[in-house]
DSSP file (Angstrom, degrees, kcal/mol; ACC not computed):
  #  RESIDUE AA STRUCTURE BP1 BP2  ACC     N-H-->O    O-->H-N    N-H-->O    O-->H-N    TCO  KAPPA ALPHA  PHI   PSI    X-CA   Y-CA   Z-CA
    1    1 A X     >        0   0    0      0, 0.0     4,-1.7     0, 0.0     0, 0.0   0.000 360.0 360.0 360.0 -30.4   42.2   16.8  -33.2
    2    2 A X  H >>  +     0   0    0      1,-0.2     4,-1.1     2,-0.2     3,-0.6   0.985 360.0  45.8 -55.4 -49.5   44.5   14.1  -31.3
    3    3 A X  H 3> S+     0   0    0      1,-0.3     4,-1.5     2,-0.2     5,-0.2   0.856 108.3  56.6 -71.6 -43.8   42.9   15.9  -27.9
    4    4 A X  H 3> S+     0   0    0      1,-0.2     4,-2.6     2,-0.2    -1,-0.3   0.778  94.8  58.3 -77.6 -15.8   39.4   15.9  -29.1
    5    5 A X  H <X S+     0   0    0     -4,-1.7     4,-1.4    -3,-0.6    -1,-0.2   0.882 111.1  45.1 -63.0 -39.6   38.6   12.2  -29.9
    6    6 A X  H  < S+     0   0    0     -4,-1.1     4,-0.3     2,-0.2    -2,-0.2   0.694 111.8  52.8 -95.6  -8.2   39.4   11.2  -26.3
    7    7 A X  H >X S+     0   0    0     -4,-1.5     3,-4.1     2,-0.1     4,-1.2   0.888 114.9  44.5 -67.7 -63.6   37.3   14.2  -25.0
    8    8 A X  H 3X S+     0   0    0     -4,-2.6     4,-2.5     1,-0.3    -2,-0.2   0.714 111.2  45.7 -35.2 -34.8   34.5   13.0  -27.1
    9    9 A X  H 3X S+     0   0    0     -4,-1.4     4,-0.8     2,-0.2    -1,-0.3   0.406 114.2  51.2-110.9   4.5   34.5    9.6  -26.5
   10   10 A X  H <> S+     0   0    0     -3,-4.1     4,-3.2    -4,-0.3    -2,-0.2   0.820 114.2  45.4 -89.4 -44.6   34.9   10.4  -22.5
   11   11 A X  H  X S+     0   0    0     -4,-1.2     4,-2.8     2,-0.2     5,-0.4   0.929 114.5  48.8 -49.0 -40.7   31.7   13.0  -22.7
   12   12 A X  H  X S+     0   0    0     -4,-2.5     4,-1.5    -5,-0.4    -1,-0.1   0.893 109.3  57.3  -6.6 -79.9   30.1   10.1  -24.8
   13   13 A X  H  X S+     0   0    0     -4,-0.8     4,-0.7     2,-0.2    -2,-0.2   0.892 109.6  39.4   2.6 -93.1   31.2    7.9  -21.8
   14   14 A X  H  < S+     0   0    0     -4,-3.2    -2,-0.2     1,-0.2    -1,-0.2   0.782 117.4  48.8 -68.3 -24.9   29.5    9.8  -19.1
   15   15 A X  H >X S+     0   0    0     -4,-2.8     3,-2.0     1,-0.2     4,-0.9   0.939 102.1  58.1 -77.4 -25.0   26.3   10.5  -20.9
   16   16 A X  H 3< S+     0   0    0     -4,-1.5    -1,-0.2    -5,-0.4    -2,-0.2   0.853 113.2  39.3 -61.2 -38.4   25.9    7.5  -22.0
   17   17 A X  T 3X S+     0   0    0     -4,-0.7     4,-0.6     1,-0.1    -1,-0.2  -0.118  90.8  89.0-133.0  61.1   25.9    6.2  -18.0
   18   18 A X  H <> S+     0   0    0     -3,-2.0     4,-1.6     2,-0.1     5,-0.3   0.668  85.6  50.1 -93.6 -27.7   24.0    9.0  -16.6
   19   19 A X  H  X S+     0   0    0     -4,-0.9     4,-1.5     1,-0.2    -2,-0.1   0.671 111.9  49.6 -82.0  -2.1   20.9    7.3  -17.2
   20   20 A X  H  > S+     0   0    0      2,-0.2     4,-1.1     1,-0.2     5,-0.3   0.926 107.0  50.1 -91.0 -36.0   22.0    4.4  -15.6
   21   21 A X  H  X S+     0   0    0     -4,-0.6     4,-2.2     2,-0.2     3,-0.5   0.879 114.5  45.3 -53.6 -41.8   23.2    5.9  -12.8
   22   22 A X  H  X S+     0   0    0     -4,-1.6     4,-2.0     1,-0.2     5,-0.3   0.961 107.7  58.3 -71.6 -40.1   19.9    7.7  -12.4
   23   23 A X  H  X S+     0   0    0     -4,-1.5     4,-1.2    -5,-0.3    -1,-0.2   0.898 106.9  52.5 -43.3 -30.1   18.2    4.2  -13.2
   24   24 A X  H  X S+     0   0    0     -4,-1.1     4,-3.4    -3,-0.5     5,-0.2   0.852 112.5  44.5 -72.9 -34.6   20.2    2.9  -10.0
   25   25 A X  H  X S+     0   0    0     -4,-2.2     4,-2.2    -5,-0.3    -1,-0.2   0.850 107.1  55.3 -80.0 -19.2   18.9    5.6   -7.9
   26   26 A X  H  X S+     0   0    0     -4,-2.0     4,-1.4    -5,-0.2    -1,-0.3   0.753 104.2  51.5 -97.9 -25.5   15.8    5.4   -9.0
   27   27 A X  H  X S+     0   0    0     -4,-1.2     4,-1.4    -5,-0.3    -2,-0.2   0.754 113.8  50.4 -71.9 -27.4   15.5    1.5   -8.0
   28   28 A X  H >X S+     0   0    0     -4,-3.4     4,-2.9     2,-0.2     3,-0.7   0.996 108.3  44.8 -19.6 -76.9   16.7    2.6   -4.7
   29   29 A X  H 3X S+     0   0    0     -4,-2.2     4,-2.3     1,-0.3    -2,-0.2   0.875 117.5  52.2 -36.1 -49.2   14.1    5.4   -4.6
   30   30 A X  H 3X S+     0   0    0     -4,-1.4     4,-1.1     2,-0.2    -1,-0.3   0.945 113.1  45.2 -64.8 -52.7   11.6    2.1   -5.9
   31   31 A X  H XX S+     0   0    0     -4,-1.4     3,-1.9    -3,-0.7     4,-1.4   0.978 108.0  52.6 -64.7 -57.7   12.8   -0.1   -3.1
   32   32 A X  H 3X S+     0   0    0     -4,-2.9     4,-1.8     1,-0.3    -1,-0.3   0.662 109.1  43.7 -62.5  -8.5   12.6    1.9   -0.6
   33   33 A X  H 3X S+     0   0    0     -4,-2.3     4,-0.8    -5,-0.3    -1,-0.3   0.373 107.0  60.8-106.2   3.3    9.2    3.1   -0.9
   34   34 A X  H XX S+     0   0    0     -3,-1.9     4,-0.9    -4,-1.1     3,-0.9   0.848 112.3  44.2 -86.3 -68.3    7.8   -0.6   -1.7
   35   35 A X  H 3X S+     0   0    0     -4,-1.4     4,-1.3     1,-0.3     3,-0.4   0.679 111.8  49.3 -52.9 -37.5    9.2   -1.5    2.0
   36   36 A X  H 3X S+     0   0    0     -4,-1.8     4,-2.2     1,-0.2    -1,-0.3   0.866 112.8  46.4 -89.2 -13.8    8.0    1.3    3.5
   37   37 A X  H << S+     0   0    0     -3,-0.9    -2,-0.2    -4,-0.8    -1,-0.2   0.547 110.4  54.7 -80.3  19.2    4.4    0.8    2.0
   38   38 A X  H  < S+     0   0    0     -4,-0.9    -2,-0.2    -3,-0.4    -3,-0.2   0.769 105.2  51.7-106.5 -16.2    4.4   -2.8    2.9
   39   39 A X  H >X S+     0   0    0     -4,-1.3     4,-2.3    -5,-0.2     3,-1.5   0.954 108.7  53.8 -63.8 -49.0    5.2   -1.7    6.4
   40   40 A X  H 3X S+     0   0    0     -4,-2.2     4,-1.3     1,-0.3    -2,-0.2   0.671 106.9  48.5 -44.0 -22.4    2.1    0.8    6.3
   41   41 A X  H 34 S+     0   0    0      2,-0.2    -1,-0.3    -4,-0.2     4,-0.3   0.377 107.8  55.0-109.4  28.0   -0.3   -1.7    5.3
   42   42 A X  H <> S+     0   0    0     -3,-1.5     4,-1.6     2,-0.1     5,-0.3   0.548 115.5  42.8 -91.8 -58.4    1.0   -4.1    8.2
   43   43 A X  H >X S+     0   0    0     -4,-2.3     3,-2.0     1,-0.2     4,-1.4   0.984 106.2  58.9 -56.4 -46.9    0.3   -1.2   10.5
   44   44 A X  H >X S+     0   0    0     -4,-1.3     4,-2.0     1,-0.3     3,-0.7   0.949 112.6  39.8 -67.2 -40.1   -2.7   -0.4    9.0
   45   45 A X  H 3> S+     0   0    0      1,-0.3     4,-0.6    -4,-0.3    -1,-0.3   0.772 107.9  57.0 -86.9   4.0   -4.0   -3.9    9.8
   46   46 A X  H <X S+     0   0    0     -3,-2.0     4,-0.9    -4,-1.6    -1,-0.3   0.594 101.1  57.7 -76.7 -15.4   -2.7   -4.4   12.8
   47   47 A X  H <<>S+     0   0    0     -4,-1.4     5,-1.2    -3,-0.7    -2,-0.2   0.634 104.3  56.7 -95.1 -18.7   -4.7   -1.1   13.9
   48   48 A X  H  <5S+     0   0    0     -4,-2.0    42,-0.2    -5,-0.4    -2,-0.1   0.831 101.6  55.7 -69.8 -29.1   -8.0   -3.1   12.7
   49   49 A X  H  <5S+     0   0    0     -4,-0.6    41,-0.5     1,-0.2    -2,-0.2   0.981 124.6  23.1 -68.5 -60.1   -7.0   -5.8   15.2
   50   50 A X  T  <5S-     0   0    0     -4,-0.9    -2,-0.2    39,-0.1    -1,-0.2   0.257 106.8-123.8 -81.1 -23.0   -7.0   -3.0   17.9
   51   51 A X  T   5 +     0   0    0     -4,-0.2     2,-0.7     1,-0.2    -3,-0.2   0.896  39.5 174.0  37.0  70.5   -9.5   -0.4   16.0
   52   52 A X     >< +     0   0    0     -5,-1.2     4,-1.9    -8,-0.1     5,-0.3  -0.908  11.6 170.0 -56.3  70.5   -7.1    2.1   16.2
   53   53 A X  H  > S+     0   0    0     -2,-0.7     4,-3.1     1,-0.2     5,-0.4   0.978  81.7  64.5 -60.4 -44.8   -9.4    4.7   14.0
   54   54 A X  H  4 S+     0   0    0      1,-0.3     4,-0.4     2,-0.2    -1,-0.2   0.821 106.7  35.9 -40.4 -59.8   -6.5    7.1   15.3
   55   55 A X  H  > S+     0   0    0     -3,-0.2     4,-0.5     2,-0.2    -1,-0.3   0.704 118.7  53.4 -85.6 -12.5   -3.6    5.3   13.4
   56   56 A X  H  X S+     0   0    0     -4,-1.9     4,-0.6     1,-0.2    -2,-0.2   0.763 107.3  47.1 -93.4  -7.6   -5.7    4.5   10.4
   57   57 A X  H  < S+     0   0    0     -4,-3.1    -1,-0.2    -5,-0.3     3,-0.2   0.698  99.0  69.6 -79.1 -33.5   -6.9    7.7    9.7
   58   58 A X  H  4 S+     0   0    0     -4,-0.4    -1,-0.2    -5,-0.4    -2,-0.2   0.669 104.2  34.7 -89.2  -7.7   -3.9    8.8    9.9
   59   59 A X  H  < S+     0   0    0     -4,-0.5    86,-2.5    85,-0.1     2,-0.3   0.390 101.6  87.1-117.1  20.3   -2.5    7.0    6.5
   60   60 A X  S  < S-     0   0    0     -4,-0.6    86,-0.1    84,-0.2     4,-0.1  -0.857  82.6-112.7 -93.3 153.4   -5.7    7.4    4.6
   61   61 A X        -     0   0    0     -2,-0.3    84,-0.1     1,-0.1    -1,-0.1   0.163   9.9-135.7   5.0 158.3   -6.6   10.7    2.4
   62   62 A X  S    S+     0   0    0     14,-0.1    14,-0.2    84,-0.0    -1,-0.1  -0.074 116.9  53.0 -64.5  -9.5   -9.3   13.0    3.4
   63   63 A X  S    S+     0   0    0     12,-0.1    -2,-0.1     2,-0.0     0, 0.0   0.160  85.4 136.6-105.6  20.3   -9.8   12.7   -0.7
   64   64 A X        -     0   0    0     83,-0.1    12,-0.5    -4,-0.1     2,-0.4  -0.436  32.6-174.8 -82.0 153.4   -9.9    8.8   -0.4
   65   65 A X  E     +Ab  75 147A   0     81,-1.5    83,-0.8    10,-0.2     2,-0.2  -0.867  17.8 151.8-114.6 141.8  -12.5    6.8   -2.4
   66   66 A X  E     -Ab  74 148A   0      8,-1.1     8,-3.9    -2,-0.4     2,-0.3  -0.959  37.3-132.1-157.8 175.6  -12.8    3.1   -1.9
   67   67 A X  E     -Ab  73 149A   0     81,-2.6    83,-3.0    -2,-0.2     6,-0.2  -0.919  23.8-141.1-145.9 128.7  -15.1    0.3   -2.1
   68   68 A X    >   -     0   0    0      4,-1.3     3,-3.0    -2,-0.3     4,-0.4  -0.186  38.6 -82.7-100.3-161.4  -15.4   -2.3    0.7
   69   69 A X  T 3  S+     0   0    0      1,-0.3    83,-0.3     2,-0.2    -1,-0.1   0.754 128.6  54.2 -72.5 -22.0  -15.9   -6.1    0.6
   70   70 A X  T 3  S-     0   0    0      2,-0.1    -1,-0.3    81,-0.1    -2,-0.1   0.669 115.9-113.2 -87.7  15.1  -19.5   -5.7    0.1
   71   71 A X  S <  S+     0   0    0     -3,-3.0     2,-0.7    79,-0.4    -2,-0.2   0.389  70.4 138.0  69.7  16.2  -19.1   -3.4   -2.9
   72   72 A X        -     0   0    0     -4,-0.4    -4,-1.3     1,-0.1    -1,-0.2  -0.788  62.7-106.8-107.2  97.2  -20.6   -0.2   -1.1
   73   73 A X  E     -A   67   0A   0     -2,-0.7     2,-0.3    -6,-0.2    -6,-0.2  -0.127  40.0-159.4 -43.8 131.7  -18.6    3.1   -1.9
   74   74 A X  E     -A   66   0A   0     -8,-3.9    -8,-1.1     4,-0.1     2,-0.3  -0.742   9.8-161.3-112.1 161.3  -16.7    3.9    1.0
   75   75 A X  E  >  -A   65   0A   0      1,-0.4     4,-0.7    -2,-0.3   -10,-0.2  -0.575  43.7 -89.8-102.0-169.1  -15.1    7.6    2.1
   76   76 A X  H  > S+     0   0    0    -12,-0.5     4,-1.0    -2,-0.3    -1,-0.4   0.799 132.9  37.0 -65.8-110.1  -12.3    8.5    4.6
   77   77 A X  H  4 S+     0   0    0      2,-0.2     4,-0.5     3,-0.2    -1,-0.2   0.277 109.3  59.8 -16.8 -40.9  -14.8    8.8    7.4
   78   78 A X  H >4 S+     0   0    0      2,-0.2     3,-2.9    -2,-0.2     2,-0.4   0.771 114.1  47.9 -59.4-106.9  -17.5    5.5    6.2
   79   79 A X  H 3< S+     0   0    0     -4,-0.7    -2,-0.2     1,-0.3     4,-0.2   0.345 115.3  43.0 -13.0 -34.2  -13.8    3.4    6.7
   80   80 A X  T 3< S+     0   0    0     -4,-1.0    -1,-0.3    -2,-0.4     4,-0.3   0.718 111.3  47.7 -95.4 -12.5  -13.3    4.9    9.9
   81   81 A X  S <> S+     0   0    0     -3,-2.9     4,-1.8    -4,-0.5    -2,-0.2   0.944 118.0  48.0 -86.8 -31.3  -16.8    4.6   11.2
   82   82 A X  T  4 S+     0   0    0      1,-0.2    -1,-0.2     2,-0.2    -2,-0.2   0.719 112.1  46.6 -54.8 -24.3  -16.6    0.6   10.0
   83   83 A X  T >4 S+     0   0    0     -4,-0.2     3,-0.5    -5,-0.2    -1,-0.2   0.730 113.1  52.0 -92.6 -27.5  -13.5    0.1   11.5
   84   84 A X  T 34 S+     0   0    0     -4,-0.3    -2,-0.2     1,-0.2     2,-0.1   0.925 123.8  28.1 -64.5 -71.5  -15.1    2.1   15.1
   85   85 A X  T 3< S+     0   0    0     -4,-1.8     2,-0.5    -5,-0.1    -1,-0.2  -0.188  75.3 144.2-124.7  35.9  -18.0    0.0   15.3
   86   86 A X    <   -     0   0    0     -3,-0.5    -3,-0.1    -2,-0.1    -4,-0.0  -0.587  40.6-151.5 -63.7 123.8  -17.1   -3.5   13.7
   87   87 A X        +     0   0    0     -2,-0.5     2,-0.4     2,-0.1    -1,-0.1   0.233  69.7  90.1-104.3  36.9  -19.1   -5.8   16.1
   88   88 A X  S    S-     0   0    0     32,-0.1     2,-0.6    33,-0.1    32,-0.2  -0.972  72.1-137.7-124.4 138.3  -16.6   -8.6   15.4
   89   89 A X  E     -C  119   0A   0     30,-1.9    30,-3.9    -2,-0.4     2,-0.5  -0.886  15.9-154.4-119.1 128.8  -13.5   -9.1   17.5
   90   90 A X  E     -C  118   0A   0     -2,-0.6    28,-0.2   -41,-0.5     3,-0.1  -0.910  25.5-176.9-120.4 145.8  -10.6   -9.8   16.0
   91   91 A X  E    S+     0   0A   0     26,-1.2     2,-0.2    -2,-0.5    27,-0.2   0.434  74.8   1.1 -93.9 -15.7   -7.5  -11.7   17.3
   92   92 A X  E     -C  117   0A   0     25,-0.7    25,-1.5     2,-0.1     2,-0.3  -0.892  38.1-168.0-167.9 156.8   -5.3  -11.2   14.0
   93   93 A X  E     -C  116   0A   0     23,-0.2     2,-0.3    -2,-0.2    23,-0.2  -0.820  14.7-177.7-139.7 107.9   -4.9   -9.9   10.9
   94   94 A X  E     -C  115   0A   0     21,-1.8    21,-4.7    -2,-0.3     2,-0.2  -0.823  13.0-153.4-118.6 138.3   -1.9  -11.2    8.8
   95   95 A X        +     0   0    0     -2,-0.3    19,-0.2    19,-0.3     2,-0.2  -0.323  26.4 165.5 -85.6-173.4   -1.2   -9.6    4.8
   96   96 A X        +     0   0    0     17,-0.3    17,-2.2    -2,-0.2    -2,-0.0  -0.539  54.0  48.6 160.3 142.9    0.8  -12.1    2.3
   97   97 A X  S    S-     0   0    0     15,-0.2     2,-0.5     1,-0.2    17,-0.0   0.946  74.5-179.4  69.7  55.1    1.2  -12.1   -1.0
   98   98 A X        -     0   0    0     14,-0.2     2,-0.8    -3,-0.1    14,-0.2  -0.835   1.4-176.2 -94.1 114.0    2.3   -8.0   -1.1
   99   99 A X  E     -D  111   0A   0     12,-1.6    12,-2.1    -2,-0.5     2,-0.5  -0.934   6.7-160.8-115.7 107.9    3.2   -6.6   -4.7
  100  100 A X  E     -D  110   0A   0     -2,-0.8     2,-0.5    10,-0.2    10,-0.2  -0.746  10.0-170.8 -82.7 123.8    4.3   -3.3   -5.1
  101  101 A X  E     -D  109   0A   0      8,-2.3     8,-2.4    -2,-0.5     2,-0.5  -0.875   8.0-160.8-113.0 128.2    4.3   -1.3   -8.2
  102  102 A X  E     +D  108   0A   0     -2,-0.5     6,-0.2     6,-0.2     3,-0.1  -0.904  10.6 179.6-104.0 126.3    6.1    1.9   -8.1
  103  103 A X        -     0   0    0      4,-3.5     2,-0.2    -2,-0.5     5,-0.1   0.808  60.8 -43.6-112.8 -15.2    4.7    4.2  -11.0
  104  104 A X  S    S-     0   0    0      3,-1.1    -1,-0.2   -74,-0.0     3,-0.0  -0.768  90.4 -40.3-160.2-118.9    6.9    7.2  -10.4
  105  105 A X  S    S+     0   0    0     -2,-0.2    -2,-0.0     1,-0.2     0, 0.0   0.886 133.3   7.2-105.3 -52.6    8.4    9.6   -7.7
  106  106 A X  S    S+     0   0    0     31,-0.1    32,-1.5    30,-0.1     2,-0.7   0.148 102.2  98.1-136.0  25.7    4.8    9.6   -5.7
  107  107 A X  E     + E   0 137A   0     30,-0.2    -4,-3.5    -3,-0.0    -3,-1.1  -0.950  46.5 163.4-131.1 122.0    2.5    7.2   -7.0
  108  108 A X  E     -DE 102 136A   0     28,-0.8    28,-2.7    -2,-0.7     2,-0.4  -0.927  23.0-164.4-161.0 166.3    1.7    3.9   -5.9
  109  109 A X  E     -DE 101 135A   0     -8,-2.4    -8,-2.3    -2,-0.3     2,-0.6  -0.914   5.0-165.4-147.6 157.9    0.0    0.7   -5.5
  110  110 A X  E     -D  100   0A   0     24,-0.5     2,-0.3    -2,-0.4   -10,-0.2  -0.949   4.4-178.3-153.1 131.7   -0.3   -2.1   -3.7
  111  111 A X  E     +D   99   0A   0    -12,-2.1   -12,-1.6    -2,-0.6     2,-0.3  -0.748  25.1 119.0 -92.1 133.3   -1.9   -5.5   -3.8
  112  112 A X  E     - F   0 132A   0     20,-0.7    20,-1.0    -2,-0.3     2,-0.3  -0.963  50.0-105.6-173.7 170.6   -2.0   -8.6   -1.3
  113  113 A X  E     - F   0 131A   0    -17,-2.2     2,-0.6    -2,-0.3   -17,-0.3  -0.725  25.5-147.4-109.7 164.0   -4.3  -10.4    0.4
  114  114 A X  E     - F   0 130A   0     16,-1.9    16,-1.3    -2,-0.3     2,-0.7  -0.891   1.5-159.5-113.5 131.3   -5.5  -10.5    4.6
  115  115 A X  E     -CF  94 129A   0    -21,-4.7   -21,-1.8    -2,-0.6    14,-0.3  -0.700   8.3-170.4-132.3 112.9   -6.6  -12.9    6.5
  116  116 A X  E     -CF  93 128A   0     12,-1.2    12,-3.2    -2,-0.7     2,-0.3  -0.683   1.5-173.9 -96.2 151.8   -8.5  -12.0    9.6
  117  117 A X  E     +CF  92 127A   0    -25,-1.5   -26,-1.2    10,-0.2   -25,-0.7  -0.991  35.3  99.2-137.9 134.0   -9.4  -14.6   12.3
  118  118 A X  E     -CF  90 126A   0      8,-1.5     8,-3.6    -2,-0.3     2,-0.5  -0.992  65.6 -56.8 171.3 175.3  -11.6  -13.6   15.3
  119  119 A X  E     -CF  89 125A   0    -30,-3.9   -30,-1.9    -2,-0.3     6,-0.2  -0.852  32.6-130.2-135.4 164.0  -15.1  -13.7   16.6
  120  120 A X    >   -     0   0    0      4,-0.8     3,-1.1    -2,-0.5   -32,-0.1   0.070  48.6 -96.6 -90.6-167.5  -18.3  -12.5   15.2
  121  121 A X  T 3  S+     0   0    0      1,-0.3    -1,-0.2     2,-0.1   -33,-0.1   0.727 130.0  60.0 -77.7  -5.6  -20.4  -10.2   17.9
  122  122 A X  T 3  S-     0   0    0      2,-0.1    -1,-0.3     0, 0.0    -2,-0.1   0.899 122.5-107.2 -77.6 -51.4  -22.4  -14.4   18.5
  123  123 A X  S <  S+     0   0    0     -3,-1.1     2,-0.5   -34,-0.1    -2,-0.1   0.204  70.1 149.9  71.5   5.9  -18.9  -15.8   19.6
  124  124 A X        -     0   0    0     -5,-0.1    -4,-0.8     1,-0.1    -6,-0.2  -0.339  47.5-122.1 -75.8 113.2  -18.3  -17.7   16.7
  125  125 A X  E     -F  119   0A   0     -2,-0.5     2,-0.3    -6,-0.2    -6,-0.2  -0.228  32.4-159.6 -71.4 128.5  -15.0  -18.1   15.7
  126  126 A X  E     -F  118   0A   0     -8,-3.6    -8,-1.5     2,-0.0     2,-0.3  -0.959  28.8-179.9 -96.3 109.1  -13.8  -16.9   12.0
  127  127 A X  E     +F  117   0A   0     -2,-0.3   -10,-0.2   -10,-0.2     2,-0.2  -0.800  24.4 157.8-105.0 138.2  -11.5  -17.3    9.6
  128  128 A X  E     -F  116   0A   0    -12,-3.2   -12,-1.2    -2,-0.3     2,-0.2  -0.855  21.8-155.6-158.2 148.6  -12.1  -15.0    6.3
  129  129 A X  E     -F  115   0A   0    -14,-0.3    24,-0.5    -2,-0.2     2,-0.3  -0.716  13.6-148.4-116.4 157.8   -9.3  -14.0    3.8
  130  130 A X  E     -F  114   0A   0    -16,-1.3   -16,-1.9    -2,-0.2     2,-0.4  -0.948   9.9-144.5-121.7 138.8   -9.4  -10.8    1.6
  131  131 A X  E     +FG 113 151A   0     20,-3.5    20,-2.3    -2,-0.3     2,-0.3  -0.824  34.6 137.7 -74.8 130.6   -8.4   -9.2   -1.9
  132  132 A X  E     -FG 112 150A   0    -20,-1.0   -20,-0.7    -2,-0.4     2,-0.4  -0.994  38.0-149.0-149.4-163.6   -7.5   -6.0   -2.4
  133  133 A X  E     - G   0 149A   0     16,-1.8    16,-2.1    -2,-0.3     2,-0.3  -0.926  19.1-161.6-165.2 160.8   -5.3   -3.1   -4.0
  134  134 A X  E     - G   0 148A   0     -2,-0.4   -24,-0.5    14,-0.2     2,-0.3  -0.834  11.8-145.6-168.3 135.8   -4.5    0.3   -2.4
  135  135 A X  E     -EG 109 147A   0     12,-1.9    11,-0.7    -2,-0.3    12,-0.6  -0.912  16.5-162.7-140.7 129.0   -3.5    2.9   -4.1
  136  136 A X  E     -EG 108 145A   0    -28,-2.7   -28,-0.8    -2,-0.3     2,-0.2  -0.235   5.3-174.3-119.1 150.4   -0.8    5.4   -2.1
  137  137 A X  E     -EG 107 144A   0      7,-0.9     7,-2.8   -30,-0.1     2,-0.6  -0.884  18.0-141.3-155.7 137.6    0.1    8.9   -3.1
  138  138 A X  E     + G   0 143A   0    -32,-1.5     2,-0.8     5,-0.2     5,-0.3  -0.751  26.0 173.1 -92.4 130.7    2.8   10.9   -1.3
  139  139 A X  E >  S+ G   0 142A   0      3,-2.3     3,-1.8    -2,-0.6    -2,-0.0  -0.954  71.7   0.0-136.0 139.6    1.9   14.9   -0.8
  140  140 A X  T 3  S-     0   0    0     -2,-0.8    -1,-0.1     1,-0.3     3,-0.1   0.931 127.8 -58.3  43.2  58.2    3.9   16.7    1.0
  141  141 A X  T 3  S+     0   0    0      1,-0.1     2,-0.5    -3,-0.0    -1,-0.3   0.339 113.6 100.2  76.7   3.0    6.5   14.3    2.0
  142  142 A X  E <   - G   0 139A   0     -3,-1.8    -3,-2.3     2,-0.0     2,-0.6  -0.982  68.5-126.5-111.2 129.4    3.7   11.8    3.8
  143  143 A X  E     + G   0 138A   0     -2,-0.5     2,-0.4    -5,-0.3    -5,-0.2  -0.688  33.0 172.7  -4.4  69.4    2.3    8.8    2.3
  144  144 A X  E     - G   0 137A   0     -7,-2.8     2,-1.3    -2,-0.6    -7,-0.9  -0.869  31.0-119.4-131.1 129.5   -1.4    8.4    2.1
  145  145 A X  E     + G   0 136A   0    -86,-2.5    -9,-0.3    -2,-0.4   -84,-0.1  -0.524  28.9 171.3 -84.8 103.7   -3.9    6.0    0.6
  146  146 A X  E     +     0   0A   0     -2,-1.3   -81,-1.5   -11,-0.7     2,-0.4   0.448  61.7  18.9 -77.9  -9.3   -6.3    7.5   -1.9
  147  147 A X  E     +bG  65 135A   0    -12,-0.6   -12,-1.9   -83,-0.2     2,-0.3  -0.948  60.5 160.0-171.7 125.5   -7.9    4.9   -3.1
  148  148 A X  E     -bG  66 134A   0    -83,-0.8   -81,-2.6    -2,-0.4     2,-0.6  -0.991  17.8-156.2-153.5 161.1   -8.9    0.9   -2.5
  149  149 A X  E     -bG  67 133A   0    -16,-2.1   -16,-1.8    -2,-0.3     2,-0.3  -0.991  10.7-169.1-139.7 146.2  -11.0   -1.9   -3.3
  150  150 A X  E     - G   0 132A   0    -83,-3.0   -79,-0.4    -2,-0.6     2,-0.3  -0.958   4.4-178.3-115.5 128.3  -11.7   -5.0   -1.2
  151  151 A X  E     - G   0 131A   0    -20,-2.3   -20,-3.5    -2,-0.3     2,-0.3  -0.939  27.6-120.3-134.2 157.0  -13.6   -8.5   -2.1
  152  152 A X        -     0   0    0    -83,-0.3   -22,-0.2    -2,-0.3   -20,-0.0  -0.871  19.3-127.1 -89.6 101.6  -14.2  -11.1   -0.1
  153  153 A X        -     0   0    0    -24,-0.5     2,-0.2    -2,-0.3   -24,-0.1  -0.013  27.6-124.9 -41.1 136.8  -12.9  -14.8   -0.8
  154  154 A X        -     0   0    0      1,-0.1     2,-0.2   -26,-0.1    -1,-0.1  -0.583  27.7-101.5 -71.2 162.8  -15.3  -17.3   -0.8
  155  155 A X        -     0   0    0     -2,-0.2     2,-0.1   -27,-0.0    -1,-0.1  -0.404  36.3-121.5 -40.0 127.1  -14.9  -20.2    1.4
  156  156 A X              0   0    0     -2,-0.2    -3,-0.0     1,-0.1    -1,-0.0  -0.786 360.0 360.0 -84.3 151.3  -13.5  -23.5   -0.7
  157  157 A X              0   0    0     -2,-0.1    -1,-0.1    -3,-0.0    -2,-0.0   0.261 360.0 360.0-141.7 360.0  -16.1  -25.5    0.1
């Protein structure tokens, strides 16, 4: 009996911080896949600046749904054909204010705002900032956004 209390209370022990351990690993897991989707949606607007259909295509779905800033359901292909033939030239496009929510192993989303500055197809120079939320799924070890909506801030006026 002397031998089995201090087994017990060392199996006890270890179950007791196995979930913690796994909790650790799993805020790893959590960090590193919020950094690397806040670096994908910095590329992805830096590829708007550039209209790079090539690199934005390449981190949306083929199943994506979305709806952009004028409320107009968008597909994969509507997003790439707006982004081809945007008749506004833009000079930057900066995110801020990025919150990730990790919801398990391949599901996520993420919210922040843009602000593009550039000029419309007249020459009139623009400033307009944006809302949105994205929502990522990983299949088969890539990263891809299934799903977003965009509004447009008014102006404070």
């Amino acid at each position: 009996m002397k031998l089995f209390t201090p087994l017990l209370a060392i199996t006890l022990l270890g179950l007791a911080a196995a979930p913690c351990s796994h909790a650790q690993e799993n805020a790893a897991d959590s960090s590193a896949v919020q950094a690397n989707l806040k670096q994908m949606e910095d590329a992805w607007v830096k590829a708007l600046v550039t209209k790079d259909q090539a690199a934005i295509g390449n981190m949306i779905a083929d199943d994506f749904a979305g709806f952009n800033p004028e409320g107009k359901h968008v597909t994969k292909s509507q997003l790439l054909d707006e982004a081809k033939n945007e008749p506004n030239t833009l000079s930057s496009a900066t995110n801020d204010n990025l919150d990730v929510h990790v919801y398990g192993p391949n599901l996520a989303t993420v919210s922040g705002t843009t602000t593009e500055k550039g000029k419309d197809k007249g020459g009139k120079q623009f400033t307009r900032t944006y809302v949105w939320v994205d929502t990522w799924m990983e299949r088969n070890g890539k990263w891809q956004c299934i799903a977003e909506g965009v509004v447009q801030l008014r102006k404070k006026k």
